[in-house]
C-alpha positions as a Markdown table, in Angstrom:
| # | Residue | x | y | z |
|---|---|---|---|---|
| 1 | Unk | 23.8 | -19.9 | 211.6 |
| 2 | Unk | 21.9 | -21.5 | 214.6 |
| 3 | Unk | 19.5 | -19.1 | 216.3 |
| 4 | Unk | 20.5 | -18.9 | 220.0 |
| 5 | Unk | 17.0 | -19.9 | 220.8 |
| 6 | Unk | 17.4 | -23.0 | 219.0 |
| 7 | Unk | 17.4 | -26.6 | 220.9 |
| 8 | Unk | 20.5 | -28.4 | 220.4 |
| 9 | Unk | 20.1 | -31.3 | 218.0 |
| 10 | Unk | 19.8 | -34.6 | 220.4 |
| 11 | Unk | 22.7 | -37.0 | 220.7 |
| 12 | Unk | 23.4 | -39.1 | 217.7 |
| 13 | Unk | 22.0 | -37.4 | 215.6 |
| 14 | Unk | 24.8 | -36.3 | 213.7 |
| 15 | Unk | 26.0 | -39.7 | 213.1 |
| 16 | Unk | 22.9 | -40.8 | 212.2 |
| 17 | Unk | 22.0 | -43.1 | 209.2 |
| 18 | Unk | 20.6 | -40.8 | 206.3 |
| 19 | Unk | 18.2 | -43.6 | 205.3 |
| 20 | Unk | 15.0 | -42.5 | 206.4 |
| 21 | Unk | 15.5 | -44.6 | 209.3 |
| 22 | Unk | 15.9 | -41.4 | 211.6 |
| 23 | Unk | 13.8 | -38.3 | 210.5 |
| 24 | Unk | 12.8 | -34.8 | 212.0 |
| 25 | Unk | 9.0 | -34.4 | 212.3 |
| 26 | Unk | 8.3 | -31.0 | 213.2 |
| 27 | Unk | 9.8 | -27.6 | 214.1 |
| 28 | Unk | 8.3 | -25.5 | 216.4 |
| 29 | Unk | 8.6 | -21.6 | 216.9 |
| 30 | Unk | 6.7 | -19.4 | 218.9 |
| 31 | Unk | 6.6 | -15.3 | 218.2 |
| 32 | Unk | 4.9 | -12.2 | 218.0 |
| 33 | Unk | 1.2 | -13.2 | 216.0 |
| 34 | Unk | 1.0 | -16.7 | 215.0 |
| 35 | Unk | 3.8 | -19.4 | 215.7 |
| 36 | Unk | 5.7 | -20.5 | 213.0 |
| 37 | Unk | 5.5 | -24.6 | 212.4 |
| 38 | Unk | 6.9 | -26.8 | 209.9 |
| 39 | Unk | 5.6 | -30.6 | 209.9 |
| 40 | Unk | 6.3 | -33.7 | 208.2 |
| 41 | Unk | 3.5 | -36.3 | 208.4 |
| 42 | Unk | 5.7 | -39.6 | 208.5 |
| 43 | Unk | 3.7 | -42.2 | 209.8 |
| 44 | Unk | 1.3 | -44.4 | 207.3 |
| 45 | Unk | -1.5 | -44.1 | 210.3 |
| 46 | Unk | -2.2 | -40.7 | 211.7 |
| 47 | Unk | -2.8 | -42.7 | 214.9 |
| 48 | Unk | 0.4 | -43.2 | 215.5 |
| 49 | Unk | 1.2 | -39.3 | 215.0 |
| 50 | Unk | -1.4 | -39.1 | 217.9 |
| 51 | Unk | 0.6 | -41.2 | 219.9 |
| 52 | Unk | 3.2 | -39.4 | 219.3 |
| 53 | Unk | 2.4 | -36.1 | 220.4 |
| 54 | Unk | 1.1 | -37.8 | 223.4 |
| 55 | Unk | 4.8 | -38.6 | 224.1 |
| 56 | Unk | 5.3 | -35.4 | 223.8 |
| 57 | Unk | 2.8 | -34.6 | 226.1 |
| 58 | Unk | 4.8 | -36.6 | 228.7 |
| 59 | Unk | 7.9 | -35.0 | 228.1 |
| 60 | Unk | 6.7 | -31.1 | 228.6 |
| 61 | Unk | 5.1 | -32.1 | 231.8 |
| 62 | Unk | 8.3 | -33.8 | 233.2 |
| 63 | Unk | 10.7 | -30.7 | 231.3 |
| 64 | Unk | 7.8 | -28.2 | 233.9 |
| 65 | Unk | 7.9 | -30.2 | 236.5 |
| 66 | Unk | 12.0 | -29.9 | 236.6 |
| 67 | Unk | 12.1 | -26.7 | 236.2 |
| 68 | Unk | 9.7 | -26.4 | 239.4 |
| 69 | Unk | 6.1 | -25.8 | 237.9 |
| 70 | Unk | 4.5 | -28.8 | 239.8 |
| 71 | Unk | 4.0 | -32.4 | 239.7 |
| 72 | Unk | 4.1 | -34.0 | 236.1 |
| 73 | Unk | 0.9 | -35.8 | 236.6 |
| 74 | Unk | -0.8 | -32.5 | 237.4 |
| 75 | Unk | 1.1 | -30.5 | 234.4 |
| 76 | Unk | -0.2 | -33.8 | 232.4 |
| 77 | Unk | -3.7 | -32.6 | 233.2 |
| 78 | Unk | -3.4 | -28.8 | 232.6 |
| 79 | Unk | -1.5 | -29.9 | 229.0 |
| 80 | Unk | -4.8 | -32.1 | 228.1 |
| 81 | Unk | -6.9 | -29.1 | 229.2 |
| 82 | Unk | -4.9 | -27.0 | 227.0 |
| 83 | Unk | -5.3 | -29.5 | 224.3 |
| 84 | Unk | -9.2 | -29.6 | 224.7 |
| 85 | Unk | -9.4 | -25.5 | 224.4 |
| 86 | Unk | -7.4 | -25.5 | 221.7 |
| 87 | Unk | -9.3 | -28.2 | 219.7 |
| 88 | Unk | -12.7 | -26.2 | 220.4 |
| 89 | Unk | -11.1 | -22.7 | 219.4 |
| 90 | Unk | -10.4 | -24.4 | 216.3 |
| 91 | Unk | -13.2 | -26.1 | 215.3 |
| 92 | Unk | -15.2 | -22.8 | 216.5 |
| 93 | Unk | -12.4 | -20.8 | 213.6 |
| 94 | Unk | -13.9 | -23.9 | 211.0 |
| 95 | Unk | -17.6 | -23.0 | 211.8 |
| 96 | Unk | -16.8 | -19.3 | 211.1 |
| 97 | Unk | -14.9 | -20.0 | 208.4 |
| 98 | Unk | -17.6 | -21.8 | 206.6 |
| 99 | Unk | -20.3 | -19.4 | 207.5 |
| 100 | Unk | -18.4 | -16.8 | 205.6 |
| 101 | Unk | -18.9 | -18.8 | 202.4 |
């Protein structure tokens, strides 16, 4: 059973090859308290997982800017912003973490 808050699976992907060629990386829901994320690390170099959520990056700020929340370049901005905070919030989490110890 599909949640009705699901995304539709993209085009092709049914008829996919099953060969590893094609492969889901992460799923992604958010809730009451913490958000619920499953990953699969499926590049050799975690660079390239970096570029990859930059691509991502690109695609929320063009999906905002659609549905009317601005220009993409200036969504691109607030999305790096939010990337930044979130980054410090963690590390901050790490430090209290280990203090704790």
């Amino acid at each position: 059973m599909t949640h009705k808050y699901a995304l539709p699976e993209p085009k092709g992907i049914e008829t996919a090859p099953e060969d590893g060629t094609v492969i889901e990386l992460a799923r992604v829901w958010i809730g009451p308290g913490e958000p619920s994320i499953l990953v699969r690390p499926a590049f050799e170099d975690p660079k390239a997982m970096g570029e990859m959520l930059a691509e991502l990056c690109w695609h929320f700020s063009l999906a905002y800017e659609q549905q009317g929340a601005g220009k993409a370049a200036d969504i691109r901005e607030r999305l790096k912003e939010g990337w930044a905070s979130g980054h410090a919030n963690g590390e901050a989490e790490l430090l209290r973490r280990a203090g704790q110890q």
